[in-house]
N, C-alpha and C positions, 0 to 999 in steps of 0.2 A: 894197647890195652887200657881200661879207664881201671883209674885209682880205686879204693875200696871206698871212699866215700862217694863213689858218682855209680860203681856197682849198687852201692845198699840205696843209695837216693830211685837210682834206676826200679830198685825192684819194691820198693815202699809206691812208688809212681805209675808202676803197672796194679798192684794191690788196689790201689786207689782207684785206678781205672775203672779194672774189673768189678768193684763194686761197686759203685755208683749206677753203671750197665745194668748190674745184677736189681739193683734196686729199680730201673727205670722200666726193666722188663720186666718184671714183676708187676708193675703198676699197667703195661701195655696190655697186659694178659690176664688181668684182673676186667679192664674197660671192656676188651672185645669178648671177653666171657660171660661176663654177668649181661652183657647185649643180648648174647645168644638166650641167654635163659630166659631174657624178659621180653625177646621177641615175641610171640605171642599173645601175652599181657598188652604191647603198646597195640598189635595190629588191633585187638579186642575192644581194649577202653579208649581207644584215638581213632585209628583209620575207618571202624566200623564206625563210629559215632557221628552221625551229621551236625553236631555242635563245632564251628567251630569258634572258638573264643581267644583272646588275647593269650589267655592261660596257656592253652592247648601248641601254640604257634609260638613261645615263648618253652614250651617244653619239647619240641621238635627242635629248637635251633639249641638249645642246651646239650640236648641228645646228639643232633647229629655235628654239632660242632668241636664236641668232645671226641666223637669216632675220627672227624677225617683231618683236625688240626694237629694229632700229633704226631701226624705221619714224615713230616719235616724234622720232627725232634729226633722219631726214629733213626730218620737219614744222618742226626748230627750226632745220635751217638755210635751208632754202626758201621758208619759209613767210610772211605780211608777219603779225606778231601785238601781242597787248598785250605791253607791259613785263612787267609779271606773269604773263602765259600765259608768254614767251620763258625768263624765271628759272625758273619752275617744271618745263619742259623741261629745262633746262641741270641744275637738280637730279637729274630723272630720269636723265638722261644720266652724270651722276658715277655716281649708285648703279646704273644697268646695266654700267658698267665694272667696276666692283669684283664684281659677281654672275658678271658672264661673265668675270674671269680666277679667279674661285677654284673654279668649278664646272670649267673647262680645268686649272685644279690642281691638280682632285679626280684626274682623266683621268690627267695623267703621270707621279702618285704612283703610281695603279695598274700601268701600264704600268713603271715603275721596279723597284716590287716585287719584280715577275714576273718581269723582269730578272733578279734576284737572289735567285729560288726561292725568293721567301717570309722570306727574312731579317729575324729579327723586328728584329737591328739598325738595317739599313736601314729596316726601314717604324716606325721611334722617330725617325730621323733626318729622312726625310719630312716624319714628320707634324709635329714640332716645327718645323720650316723652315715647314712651309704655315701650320700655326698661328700661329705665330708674326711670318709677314707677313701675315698677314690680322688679327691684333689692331694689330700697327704701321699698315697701311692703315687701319682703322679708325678709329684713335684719330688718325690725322692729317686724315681727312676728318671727325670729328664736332669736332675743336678748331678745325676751321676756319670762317671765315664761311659763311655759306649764302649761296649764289646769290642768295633771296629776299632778300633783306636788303641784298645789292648794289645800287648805281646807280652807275652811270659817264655825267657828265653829257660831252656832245660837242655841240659850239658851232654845230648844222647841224640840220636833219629829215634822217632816215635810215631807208628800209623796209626793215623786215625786223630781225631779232633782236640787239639788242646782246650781245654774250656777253661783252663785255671784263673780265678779273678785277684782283684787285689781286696788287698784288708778293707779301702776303704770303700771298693764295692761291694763286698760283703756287708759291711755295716749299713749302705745304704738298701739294699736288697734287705733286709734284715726289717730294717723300719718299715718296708713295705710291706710284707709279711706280717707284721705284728698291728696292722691296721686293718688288714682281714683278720685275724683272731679277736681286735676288741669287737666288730662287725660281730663276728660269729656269738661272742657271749653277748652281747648287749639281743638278736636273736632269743640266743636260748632261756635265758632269764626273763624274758617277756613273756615267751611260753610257759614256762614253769610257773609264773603266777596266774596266768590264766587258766592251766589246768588246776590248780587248787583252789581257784575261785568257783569253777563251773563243774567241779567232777562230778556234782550231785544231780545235774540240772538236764545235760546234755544225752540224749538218748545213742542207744545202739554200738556206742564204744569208738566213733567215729574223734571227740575228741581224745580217747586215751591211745587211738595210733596215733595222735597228729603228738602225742606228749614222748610215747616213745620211741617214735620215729627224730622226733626231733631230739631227743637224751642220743639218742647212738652215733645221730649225724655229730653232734656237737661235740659229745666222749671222742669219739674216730679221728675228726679234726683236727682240736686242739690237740693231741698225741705228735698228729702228722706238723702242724703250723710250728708246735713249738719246738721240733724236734729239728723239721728244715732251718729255723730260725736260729736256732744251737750253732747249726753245722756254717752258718756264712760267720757267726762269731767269733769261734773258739779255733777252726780251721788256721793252720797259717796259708802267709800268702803265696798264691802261684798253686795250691794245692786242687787237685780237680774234686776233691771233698766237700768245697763248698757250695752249699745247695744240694744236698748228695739226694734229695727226695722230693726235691721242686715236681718233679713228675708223678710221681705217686704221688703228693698230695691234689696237683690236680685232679689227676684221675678219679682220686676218691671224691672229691666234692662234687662232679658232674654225675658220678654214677648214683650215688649216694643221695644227691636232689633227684636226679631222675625216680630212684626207687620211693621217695616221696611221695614225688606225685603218681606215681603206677599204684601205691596202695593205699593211698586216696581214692584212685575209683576202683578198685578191687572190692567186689561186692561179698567176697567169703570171709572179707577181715571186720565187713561191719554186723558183728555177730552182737548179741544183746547184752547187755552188760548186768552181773550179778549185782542186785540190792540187798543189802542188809534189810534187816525187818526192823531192826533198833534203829535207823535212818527215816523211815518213811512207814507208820506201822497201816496208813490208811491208801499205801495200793494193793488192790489186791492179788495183784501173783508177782513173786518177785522177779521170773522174768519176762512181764509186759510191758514191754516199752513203750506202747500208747498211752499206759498209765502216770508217765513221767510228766509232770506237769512240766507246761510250754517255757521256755525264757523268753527275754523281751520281746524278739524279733526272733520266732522259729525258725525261719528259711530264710533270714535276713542279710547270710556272710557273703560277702560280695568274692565273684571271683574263685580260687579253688573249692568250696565248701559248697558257695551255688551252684558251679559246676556238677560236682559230685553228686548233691541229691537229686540234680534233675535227669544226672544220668541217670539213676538206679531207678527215678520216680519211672522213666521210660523205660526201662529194661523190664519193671515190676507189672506194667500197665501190657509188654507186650505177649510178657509169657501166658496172663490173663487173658487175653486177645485168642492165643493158641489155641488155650482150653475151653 
């Protein structure tokens, strides 16, 4: 019979299990869900579209790299496997994180740019930010132990995948995580000054989705980055806690970018945007948006933005054609 202290360790350890499970399934059935609902939307504004651009083919491999990479992770939390099969997963699992937030990186560097017409400032500022957390991610997951190399001994038989790390690969997991969060707010804070520089200028409300899409992606995130980044801290060691939401926070970033760009070319969200008459008292209906006088470069933004009006420029031009 085991002592009372390797009973209550036992059963604190299945607790632990089970929740983590609970939270990665949660996040599994979040991805193939919200797939299902915007199946339609991507066949609509992608596979109908004979455009095909960087953009477009950079949101396919987001989309469907998100669907079929976690199906490994599924197997590593599911699954009843060897020690070695369960590590060798758990490695997979680090190196699909770090692929799937830098290629989501790639996405709202471009989407930033565009933003900002092209600004070769801005996209030096970008790209050294993405760079430059993806060599810090990097170099904190190759100084850190490998998974394989791991063993965490626990005083019981236990089926199914030990994933427990140590303190001081939590900590370095941990710095890698917090390199995608300064990534995300250096993002969100480039948008936010650019929507209160142009909110007066920009027609049809095209940039106030790109503002609030990007406040919920950013809100959503940071919740998830700094919550996962909690849990490789504060966890002790050997506990399967740490990282309790590595999965759900992927999930949300991929699904989350995808819905990005799906309501970027969604033509029912670019509806006209209400003027104040104390703003502009010399157009004449407050809401005609032809009357918004032009900014520098109208159809100038390179990439998602140009994307977008040429879809709708074609979509506008064909329903005319109909009639």
């Amino acid at each position: 019979m085991w002592s009372e202290s390797v009973q209550s360790f036992a059963l604190h350890w299945a607790h632990s299990v089970r929740f983590k499970n609970d939270f990665s399934l949660a996040g599994l059935t979040i991805l193939y869900y919200d797939y299902l609902l915007t199946l339609f939307d991507e066949i609509e504004f992608f596979w109908r579209s004979s455009n095909v651009t960087f953009v477009s083919v950079l949101f396919v491999i987001i989309r469907y790299l998100g669907l079929l990479a976690p199906i490994p992770v599924a197997i590593e939390y599911f699954a009843d496997l060897s020690e070695i099969r369960c590590r060798r997963l758990e490695t997979y699992h680090q190196a699909y994180a770090i692929a799937s937030q830098a290629i989501v990186a790639i996405m709202l560097v471009i989407r930033t740019y565009a933003l900002y017409e092209r600004n070769k400032r801005i996209l030096a500022l970008l790209i050294v930010t993405h760079v430059g957390g993806g060599i810090f991610c990097l170099i904190s997951i190759v100084t850190n132990t490998s998974p394989v190399k791991t063993s965490i001994t626990i005083p019981f038989s236990f089926k199914g995948c030990n994933l427990g790390l140590t303190n001081k690969q939590g900590i370095h997991l941990a710095l890698a995580w917090g390199a995608m969060l300064w990534f995300d707010t250096t993002i969100f804070v480039l948008t936010l000054l650019r929507a209160l520089r142009m909110r007066r200028h920009l027609p049809g409300g095209l940039l106030e989705i790109m503002f609030r899409d990007g406040t919920v992606y950013y809100g959503i995130m940071v919740v998830a980055n700094v919550s996962n980044t909690i849990t490789f801290l504060i966890t002790p060691p050997g506990s399967p806690m740490k990282g309790l939401d590595t999965t759900l926070t992927n999930v949300l970033s991929t699904t989350l970018t995808s819905r990005l760009i799906l309501n970027l070319r969604d033509p029912k969200l670019q509806r006209p945007r209400r003027i104040d008459d104390s703003e502009n008292n010399r157009r004449p209906s407050a809401w005609n948006v032809t009357s918004v006088p032009p900014i520098s470069r109208p159809i100038s933004f390179n990439a998602v933005l140009t994307e977008v009006l040429t879809f709708q420029e074609t979509q506008h031009s064909d329903s005319e054609e109909g009639v």
